[in-house]
GUVEX-893610 format. One line per 3 residues: their letters; for each residue x, y, z of C-alpha. Coordinates in nm, 4 decimals. Example, Ala and Ser with C-alpha at 12.3 -4.5 7.8 and 13.67 -1.06 7.14 Angstrom:
as = 1.2300,-0.4500,0.7800 ~ 1.3670,-0.1060,0.7140
END
This chain:
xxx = -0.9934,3.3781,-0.7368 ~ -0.7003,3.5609,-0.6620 ~ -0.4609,3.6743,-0.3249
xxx = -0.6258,3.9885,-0.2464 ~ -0.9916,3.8136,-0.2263 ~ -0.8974,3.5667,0.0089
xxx = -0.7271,3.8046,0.2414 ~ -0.9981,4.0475,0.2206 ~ -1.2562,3.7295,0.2767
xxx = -1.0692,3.6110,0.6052 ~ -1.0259,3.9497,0.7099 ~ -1.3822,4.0183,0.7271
xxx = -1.4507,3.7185,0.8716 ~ -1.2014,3.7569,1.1912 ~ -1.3413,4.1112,1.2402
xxx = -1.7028,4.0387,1.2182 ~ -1.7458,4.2810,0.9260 ~ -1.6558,4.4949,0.6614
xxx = -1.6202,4.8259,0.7853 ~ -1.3713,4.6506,1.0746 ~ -1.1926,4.4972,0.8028
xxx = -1.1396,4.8029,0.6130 ~ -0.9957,5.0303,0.9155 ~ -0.7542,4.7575,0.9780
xxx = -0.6758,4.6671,0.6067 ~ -0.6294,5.0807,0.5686 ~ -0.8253,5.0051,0.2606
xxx = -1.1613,5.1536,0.1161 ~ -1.4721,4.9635,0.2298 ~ -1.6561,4.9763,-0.1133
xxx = -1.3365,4.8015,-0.2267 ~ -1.2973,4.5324,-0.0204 ~ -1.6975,4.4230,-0.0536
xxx = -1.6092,4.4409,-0.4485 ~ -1.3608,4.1735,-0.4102 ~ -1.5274,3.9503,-0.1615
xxx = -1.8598,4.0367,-0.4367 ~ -1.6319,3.9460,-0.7351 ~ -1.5403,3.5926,-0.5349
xxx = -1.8767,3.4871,-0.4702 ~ -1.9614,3.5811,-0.8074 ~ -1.6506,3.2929,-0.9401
xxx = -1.7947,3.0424,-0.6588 ~ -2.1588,3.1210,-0.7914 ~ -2.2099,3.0830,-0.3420
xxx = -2.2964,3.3323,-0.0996 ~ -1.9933,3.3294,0.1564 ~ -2.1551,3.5990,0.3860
xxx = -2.4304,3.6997,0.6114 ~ -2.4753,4.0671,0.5525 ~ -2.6373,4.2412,0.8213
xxx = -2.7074,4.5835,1.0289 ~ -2.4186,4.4113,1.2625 ~ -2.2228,4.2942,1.0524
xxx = -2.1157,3.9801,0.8601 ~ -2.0554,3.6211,0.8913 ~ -1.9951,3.3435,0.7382
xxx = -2.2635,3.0799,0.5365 ~ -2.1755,2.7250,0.5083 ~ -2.0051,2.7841,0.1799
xxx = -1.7908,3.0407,0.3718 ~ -1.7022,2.8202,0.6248 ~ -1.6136,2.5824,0.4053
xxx = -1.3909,2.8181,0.2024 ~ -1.2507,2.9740,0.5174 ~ -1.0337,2.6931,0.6294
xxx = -0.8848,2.6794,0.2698 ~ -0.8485,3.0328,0.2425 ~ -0.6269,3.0282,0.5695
xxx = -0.4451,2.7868,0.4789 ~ -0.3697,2.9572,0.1226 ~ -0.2641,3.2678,0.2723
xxx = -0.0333,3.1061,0.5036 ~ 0.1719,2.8758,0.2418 ~ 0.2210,3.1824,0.0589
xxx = 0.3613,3.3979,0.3257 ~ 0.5782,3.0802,0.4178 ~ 0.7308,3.0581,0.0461
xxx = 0.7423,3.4759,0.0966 ~ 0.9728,3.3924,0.4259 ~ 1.1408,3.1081,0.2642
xxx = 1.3158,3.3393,-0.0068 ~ 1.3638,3.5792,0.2332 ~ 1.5750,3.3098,0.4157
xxx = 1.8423,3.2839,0.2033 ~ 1.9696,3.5778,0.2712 ~ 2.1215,3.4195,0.6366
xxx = 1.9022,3.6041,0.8992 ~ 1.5501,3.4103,0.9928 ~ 1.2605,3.6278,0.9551
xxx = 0.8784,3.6303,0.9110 ~ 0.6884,3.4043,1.1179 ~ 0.6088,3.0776,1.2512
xxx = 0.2943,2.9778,1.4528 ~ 0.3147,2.7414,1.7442 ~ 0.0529,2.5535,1.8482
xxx = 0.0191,2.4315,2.2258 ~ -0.2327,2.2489,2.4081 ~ -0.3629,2.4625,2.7271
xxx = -0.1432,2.2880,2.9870 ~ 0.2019,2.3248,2.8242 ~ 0.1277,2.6603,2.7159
xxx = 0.0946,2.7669,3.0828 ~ 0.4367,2.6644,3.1112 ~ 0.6025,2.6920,2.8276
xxx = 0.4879,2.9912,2.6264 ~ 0.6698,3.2685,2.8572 ~ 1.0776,3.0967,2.8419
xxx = 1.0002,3.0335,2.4742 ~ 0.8822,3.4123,2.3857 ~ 1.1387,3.5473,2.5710
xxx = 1.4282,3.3109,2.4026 ~ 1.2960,3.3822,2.0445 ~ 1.2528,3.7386,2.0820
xxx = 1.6247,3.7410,2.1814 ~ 1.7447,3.4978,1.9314 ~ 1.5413,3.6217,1.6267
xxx = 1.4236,4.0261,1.6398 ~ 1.3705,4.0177,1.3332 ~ 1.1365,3.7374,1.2890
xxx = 0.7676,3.7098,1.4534 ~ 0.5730,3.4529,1.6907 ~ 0.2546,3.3734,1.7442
xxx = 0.1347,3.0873,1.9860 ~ -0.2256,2.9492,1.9673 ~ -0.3843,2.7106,2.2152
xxx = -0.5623,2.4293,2.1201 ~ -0.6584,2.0355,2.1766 ~ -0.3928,1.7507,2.0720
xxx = -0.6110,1.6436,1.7888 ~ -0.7011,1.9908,1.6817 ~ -0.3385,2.0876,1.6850
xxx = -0.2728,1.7995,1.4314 ~ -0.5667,1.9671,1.2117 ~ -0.4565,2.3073,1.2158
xxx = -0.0950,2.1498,1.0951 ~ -0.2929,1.9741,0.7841 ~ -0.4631,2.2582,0.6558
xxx = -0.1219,2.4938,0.7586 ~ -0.3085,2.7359,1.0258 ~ 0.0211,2.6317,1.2396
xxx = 0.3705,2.6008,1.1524 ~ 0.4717,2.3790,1.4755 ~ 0.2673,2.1746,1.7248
xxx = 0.3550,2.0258,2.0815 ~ 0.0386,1.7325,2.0684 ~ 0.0038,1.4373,2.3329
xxx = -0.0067,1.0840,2.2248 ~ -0.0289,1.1782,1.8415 ~ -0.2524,0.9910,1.6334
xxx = -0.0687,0.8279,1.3580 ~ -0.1535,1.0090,1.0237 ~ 0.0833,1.0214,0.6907
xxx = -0.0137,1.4281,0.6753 ~ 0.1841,1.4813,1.0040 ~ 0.5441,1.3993,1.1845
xxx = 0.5782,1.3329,1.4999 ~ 0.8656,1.3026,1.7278 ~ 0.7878,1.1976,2.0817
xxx = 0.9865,1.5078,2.3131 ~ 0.8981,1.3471,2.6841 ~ 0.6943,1.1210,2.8774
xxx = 0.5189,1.1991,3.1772 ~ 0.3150,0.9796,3.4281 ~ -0.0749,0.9792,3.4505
xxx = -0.1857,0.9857,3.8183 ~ -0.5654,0.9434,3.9049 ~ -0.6249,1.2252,4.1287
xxx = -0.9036,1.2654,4.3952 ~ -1.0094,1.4532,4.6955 ~ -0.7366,1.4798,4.9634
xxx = -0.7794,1.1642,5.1640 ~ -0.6906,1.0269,5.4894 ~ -0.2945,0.9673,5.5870
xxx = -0.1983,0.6118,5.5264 ~ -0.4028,0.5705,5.1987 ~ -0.1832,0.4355,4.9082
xxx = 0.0062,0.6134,4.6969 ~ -0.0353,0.4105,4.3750 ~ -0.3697,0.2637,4.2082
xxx = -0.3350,-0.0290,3.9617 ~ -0.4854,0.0423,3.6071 ~ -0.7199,-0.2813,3.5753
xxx = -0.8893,-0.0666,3.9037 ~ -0.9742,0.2479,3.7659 ~ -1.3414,0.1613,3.6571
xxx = -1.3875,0.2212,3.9972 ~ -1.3395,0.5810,4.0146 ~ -1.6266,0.8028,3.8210
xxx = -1.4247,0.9716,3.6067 ~ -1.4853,1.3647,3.5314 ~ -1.2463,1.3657,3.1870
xxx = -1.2500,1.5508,2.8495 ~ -1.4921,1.4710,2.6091 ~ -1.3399,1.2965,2.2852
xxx = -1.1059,1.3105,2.0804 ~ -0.8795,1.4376,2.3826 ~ -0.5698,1.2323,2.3919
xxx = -0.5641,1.1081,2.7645 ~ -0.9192,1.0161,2.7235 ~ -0.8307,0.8450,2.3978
xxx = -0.5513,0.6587,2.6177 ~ -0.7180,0.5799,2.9182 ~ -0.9745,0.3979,2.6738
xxx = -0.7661,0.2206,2.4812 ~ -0.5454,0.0827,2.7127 ~ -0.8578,-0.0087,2.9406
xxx = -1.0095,-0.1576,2.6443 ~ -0.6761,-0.3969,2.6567 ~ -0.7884,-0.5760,2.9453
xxx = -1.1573,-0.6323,2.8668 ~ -1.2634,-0.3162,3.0842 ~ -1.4308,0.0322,3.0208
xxx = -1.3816,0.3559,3.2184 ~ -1.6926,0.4734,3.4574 ~ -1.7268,0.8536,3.2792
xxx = -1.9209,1.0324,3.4993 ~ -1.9172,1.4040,3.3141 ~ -1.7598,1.5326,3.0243
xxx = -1.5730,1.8353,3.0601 ~ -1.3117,2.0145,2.8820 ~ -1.1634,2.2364,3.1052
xxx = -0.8557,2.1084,3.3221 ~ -0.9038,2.3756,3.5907 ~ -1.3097,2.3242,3.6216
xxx = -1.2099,1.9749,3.6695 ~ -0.9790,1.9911,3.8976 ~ -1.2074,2.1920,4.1216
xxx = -1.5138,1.9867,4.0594 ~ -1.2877,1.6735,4.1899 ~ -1.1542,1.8958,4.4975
xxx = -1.5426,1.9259,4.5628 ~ -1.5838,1.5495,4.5560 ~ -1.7705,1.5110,4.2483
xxx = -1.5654,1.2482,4.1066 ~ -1.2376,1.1714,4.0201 ~ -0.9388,1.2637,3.7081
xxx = -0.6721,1.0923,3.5051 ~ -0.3992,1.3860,3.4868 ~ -0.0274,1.4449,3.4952
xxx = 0.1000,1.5707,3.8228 ~ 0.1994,1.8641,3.6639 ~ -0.1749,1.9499,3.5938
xxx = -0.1959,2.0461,3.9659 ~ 0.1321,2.2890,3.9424 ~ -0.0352,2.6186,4.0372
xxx = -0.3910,2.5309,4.0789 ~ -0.5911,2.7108,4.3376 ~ -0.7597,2.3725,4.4383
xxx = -0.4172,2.1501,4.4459 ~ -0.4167,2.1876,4.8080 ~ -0.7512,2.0108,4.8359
xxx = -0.6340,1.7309,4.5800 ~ -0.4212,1.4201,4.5952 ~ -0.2713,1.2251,4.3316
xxx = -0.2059,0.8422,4.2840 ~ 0.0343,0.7394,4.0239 ~ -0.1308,0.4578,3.8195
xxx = 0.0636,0.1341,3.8040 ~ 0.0758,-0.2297,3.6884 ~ 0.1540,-0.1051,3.4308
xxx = 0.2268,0.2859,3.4180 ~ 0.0234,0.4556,3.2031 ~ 0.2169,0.7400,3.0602
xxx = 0.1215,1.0340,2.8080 ~ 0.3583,1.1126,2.5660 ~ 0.4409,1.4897,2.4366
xxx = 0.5895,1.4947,2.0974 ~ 0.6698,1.7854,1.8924 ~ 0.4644,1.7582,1.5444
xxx = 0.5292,1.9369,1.2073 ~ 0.3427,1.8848,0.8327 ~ 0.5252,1.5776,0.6410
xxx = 0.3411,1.7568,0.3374 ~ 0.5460,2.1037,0.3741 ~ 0.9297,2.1737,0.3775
xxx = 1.0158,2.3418,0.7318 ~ 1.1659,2.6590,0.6373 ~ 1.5085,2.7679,0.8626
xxx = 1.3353,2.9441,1.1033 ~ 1.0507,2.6613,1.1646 ~ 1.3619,2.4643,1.2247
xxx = 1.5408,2.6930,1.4925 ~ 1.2147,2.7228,1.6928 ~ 1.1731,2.3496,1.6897
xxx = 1.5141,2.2990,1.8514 ~ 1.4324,2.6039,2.0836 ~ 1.1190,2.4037,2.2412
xxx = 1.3027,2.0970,2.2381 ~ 1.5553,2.3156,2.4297 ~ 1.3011,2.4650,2.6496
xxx = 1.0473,2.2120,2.7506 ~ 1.2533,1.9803,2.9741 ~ 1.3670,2.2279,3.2351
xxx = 0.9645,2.4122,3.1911 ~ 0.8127,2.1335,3.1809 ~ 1.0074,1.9368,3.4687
xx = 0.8055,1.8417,3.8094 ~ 0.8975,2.1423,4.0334
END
């Protein structure tokens, strides 16, 4: 198993086959199905699909994928890490951002590194909390932004800001309070993101504190579907203000900060505990930390 067959392997995965993979790679296609031959030859596996459409990947090649991604990107990182030395940050580090922070966020940040660093890269992926924290184990991202981190030895967190959880609903009546206590919100049918999100994770544990449970009425893992679904009256949320910043139905929504006590998510800025950060890994970091406050702030 060597470099060349794990980049050619990924490759063809990513572009759905090997003709794709071969105008991209600017490499002959008989070559690159020798390679990806010659590795399922070593693994004694099949690791693709072959068909009129293309190819994808078996079990085994799902399997080996992961790995294989991984691979490729600890040995660009070493690649970068030399290159380091020399004073000027180059190559590139991957950021990983869950869906509402990377509507605010990913814009000042781009436009700070590409003035900062031209001669290194970005790239920004979008993903849940907990998947974040997976794709920093297996090294598909350099840098993650995750809320309410769950403890693991493979991963180090550093908690960046806290924001309040409101339980939002359809726009109600003038004179209706403006606060709802915790122990109540079993009363609300809750439209919320289907584990292992992290403010369902929270709402449940800290309910599960006082004796209670929360009253899930739908799962669903879209922040903007909800937020329209509650507009429509179909139930009710457990977001940060902020979620409503820019929606098309926050003018049909209300939220009511939860209380006695404040439930609060916290965003912390994650990296591997099992890989060095490399200069540039370390510059980005303080450019989010930089960044978020003033991007993330209630506007």
């Amino acid at each position: 198993m060597d470099l060349k067959q794990l980049e050619y392997f990924v490759n063809v995965v990513d572009l759905g086959g090997f003709s794709r993979a071969a105008r991209v790679l600017r490499v002959a296609q008989p070559a690159i199905s020798r390679q990806v031959r010659s590795l399922e030859v070593e693994l004694r596996q099949n690791l693709l699909l072959r068909n009129g459409r293309g190819a994808t990947p078996t079990e085994a090649g799902k399997r080996l994928l992961e790995h294989a991604r991984g691979i490729l990107q600890q040995v660009d990182r070493a690649r970068r890490d030399v290159d380091e030395t020399k004073g000027v940050p180059v190559g590139q580090v991957v950021v990983g951002l869950p869906p509402t922070v990377a509507r605010h966020i990913t814009l000042p940040v781009v436009r700070e590194f590409r003035s900062r660093f031209p001669r290194a890269s970005l790239s920004i992926v979008e993903g849940l909390s907990a998947t974040i924290q997976e794709w920093l184990v297996v090294g598909r991202v350099d840098v993650g932004l995750v809320y309410n981190p769950i403890a693991s030895r493979a991963v180090e967190t550093r908690v960046l800001l806290e924001e309040p959880l409101c339980l939002v609903g359809p726009r109600e009546a003038r004179g209706a309070p403006a606060t709802v206590r915790l122990r109540e919100l079993p009363r609300f049918p809750l439209l919320i993101p289907s584990r292992p999100n992290a403010i369902r994770t929270l709402v449940e544990t800290r309910l599960a504190g006082l004796g209670l449970r929360p009253q899930v009425a739908m799962e669903i893992d879209a922040v903007p579907a909800i937020l329209e679904l509650v507009a429509e009256g179909h139930g009710f949320a457990v977001l940060s203000p902020r979620a409503l910043q820019g929606a098309e139905a926050a003018k049909r929504l209300r939220a009511r900060t939860i209380v006695q006590p404040h439930l609060k998510s916290a965003l912390a800025v994650a990296t591997s505990a099992q890989r060095p950060s490399t200069p540039l890994q370390n510059a980005v970091i303080a450019l989010v930390e930089e960044l978020a406050g003033p991007a993330l702030a209630p506007s």
